[in-house]
C-alpha angles and dihedrals in degrees: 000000000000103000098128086050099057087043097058097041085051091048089047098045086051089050088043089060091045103052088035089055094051089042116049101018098039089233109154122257096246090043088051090046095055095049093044083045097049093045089045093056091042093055101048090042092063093037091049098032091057095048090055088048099063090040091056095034115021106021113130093219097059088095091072125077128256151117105313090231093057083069092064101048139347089235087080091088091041081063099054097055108075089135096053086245115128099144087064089047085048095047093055100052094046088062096045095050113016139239100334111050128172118229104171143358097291097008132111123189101204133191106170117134097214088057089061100075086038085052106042110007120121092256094041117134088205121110147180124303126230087262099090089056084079091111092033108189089029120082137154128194084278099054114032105109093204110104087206101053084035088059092042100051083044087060086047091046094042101089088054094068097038106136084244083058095048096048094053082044093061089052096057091043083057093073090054093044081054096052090043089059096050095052084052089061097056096067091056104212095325144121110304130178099223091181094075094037091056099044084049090046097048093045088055092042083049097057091045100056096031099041107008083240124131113216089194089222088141096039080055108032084218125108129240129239088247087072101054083037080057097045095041088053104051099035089090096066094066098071089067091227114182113259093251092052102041098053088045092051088045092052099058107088108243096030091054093040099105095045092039081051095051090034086059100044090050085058084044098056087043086055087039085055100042095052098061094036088117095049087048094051093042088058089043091241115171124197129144102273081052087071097037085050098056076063086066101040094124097044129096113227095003085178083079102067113096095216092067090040086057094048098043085062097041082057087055099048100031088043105047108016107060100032081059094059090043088052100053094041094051094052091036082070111028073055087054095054116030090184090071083056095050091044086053093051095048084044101048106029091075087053096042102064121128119331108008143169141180093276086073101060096023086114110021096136109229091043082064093032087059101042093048085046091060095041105048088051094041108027114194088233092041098179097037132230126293122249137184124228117239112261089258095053133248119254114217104200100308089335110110107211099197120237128281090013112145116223138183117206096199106203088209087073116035089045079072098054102099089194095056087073093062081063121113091227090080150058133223118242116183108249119167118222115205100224095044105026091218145119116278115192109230121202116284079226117075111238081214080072104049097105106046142048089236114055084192095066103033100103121025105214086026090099091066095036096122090045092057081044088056103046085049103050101036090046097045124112114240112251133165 
C-alpha cells in the first residue's frame, strides 16, 4: 500500500547522506556517492537476499508444483503476459502440472471443484485478497474488502435489482435490441464485426440503465471515447502486477494517464447524474443510480463520496464490458454452427409469439444450453478473482493450503476440465453439443458470478441476457 512511499524515503535518505557527507565532513561528491552507494547496496542485498532465501528454502508453498522462477517473485507471471492473455498461460500450466499450481511467491492458480463452495460458498472463511486495494481509497461494493461495508452498499443497491426493476429494465433494453437489429440489417447477410456492434450495443444498453443517458453509439455506429477510456483503464490489470507495483506505476503521471481518464469519466457520468437527478424524477425516469441516490437523499454533492464514484465505475465495467463478450462468444459459435440456430428458432418461435417477455423463454432448454455453453468455454472473467486463505489454512479434499495465501480459480480454465464436472460440487444441465449429440454437465455456479460475492448483482443487463438472445436470433436474418 505504501510502496511509493518506502521508495522515496529510501531515495531521500540516500540524497541526505550525500549531501551530509559532503557537508559536514568535507568528503568529495563522488567520494560521498560511492559510500551512500555502497551502504545502499549492502543494505538491499541482505534485505533482499534473505527474502530469496526463505522462498527458495522455507517457503510453505515449495511443496507445490510450479514454474521454478515463480518461487523467486510474483512478477514472474506479470512477465509472461505481454499479450494480455493469463487464462491461456493458465491453462497451460494447469495442464503441465495439475490442479494446484504455483504462480508467485505466495500465489496459487486452483482449479479444483471442491475449492469452489470453500471459495466462494456463503460459509467460506476465505476473503478478499489484497488485489482488490489497487484503487485504496477507492472502493466500490465489489471491491471493499470489508464484510460489513460489503453488507451495507448491497442494502443501498438492493432496490436496483428489485424484479419490478428488472422487468422496467427490460422495457427500456428492448429499444436497443431493436437498433441493433436494425444495424444488422444493413449488412444484408454479409460479413459483420459483431464485436464492435456489441461493445457499441452494451455500452448504449449500460447508460441507459446506470445513468438514463443514451450515448447514441448505435444511432452512430461510432464509439464513444468512453470505450477507448474503458479499455485504456483496465488494460493494466492484465498484466497481474503485484499491488505494490501496480499503485506506484499508476501514480506516476503518464503511466497512470489512461486509468486517472477513465477514473475521471466515470465522476463525470455520476455528476452528470446527479445534476439531473430532479428532471429524471419528475419524468419518472428509473435507472439504477435512481435507487443508490435515495441513499443520499439527505447529502449535499453526493457526487463527492467515493463510495458512489466507485460504484458508479464498477456499473459501467461490470455492465457493459462483460455482457459484450458474452455477447461475441455466444454468436462466434452459434456462426460456426448454423444447426444450433436453427435448433434455437424451432425452440423459441413457439414461446415468442405476441407479447413476450423473458419469462417465456427464461427455461427453454437449448436457449440456456447454449448461453451456459459459451460461457462455460469463454467466461466473462476468464482468469478469475483473486482471494486470501483464512490465517488457519483451508483444506481442499486432503490438500492443506496454508494460511494468509492469495489464489486465483480461473473458470477458463476449469470449464475445460472435463473431470471438474464429476465433482460433487456440481450439477448436470443438459446441454447438446453439436459433434456428439450428448449431454455435457455445466458448472452448478454460475461463471456471471465469478466476480462478485452476489451472483445476482455481477452484470447489470446479464439478467436479461436470453431475452436479448431471443430478440437476436429469432429476429436475425438467415445468412450463410
Amino acid at each position: 500500500m505504501h510502496a511509493l512511499l518506502y521508495l522515496n524515503t529510501f531515495l531521500l535518505c540516500c540524497a541526505t547522506s550525500i549531501v551530509a557527507l559532503n557537508k559536514l565532513y568535507g568528503i568529495s561528491v563522488a567520494d560521498a556517492l560511492f559510500s551512500t552507494s555502497t551502504v545502499a547496496a549492502a543494505f538491499l542485498t541482505g534485505v533482499y537476499g534473505s527474502l530469496l532465501v526463505y522462498r527458495i528454502f522455507f517457503n510453505p508453498l515449495n511443496r507445490f508444483p510450479g514454474p521454478w522462477q515463480a518461487k523467486l517473485s510474483s512478477l514472474y507471471m506479470s512477465t509472461q503476459l505481454g499479450n494480455s492473455d493469463e487464462y491461456y498461460k493458465l491453462h497451460a500450466m494447469h495442464q503441465k502440472y495439475g490442479r494446484i499450481v504455483r504462480i508467485g511467491s505466495h500465489d496459487l492458480s486452483i482449479t479444483e471443484p471442491d475449492a469452489m463452495e470453500l471459495a466462494y460458498g456463503t460459509q467460506s472463511k476465505v476473503t478478499k485478497s489484497s488485489w482488490y486495494d489497487t484503487d485504496s481509497p477507492l472502493c466500490s461494493m465489489h471491491t471493499t474488502r470489508s464484510k460489513a461495508l460489503h453488507d451495507k452498499r448491497r442494502r443501498v443497491w438492493a432496490p436496483a435489482f428489485s424484479d419490478k426493476a428488472l422487468r422496467d429494465y427490460e422495457t427500456k433494453i428492448n429499444v436497443f435490441n431493436d437498433k441493433v437489429m436494425q444495424r444488422v440489417a444493413e449488412f444484408s447477410g454479409g460479413p459483420i464485426n459483431v464485436t464492435k456492434w456489441f461493445n457499441l450495443y452494451s455500452f448504449d444498453v449500460m447508460g441507459r440503465l446506470a445513468f438514463g443517458k443514451d450515448y447514441g453509439m448505435l444511432d452512430s455506429g461510432e464509439k464513444h471515447m468512453a470505450l477507448q477510456l474503458l479499455s485504456d483503464g483496465m488494460q493494466p490489470l492484465a498484466y497481474l502486477l503485484p499491488i505494490w507495483l501496480g499503485r506506484m506505476l499508476t501514480a506516476i503521471p503518464f503511466l497512470g494517464a489512461g486509468i486517472l481518464k477513465f477514473l475521471k469519466f466515470c465522476v463525470d457520468e455520476l455528476s452528470w447524474r446527479v445534476e439531473h437527478a430532479r428532471e429524471a424524477d419528475e419524468k419518472g425516469s428509473t435507472d439504477i443510480m435512481t435507487s443508490l441516490l435515495k441513499a443520499y437523499k439527505d447529502v449535499n454533492r453526493p457526487e463527492k463520496d467515493a463510495l458512489l464514484q466507485a460504484d458508479a465505475r464498477l456499473i459501467i465495467v461490470a455492465g457493459s464490458d462483460t455482457t459484450a463478450a458474452a455477447f461475441t462468444y455466444l454468436f462466434y459459435h452459434l456462426a460456426c454452427d448454423p444447426e444450433q440456430v436453427k435448433k434455437l428458432r424451432d425452440e423459441l418461435r413457439p414461446l415468442t409469439q405476441g407479447d413476450w417477455s423473458d419469462t417465456n423463454v427464461r427455461h427453454a432448454p437449448h436457449l440456456n444450453g447454449a448461453i451456459n455453453e459459451a460461457l462455460r468455454l469463454h467466461p466473462p472473467v476468464a482468469s478469475g478473482v483473486s482471494r486470501l486463505t483464512p490465517k488457519e489454512g483451508l483444506m481442499i479434499g486432503e490438500t492443506y493450503i496454508p494460511g494468509n495465501v492469495t489464489f486465483i480459480m480461473p473458470p477458463y480454465v476449469m470449464g475445460r476440465g472435463v473431470s471438474g464436472y464429476l465433482s460433487s460440487a456440481y450439477r448436470r444441465t443438459r446441454l447438446i453439443s453439436s459433434q456428439t449429440r450428448q449431454s455435457i454437465p455445466t458448472p452448478m455456479l454460475s461463471y456471471r458470478s465469478a466476480g462478485t460475492a452476489n451472483p445476482k448483482w455481477s452484470s447489470i443487463s446479464m439478467h436479461s441476457l436470453p431475452s436479448q438472445l431471443v430478440r437476436l436470433v429469432v429476429s436475425a436474418r438467415t445468412s450463410r
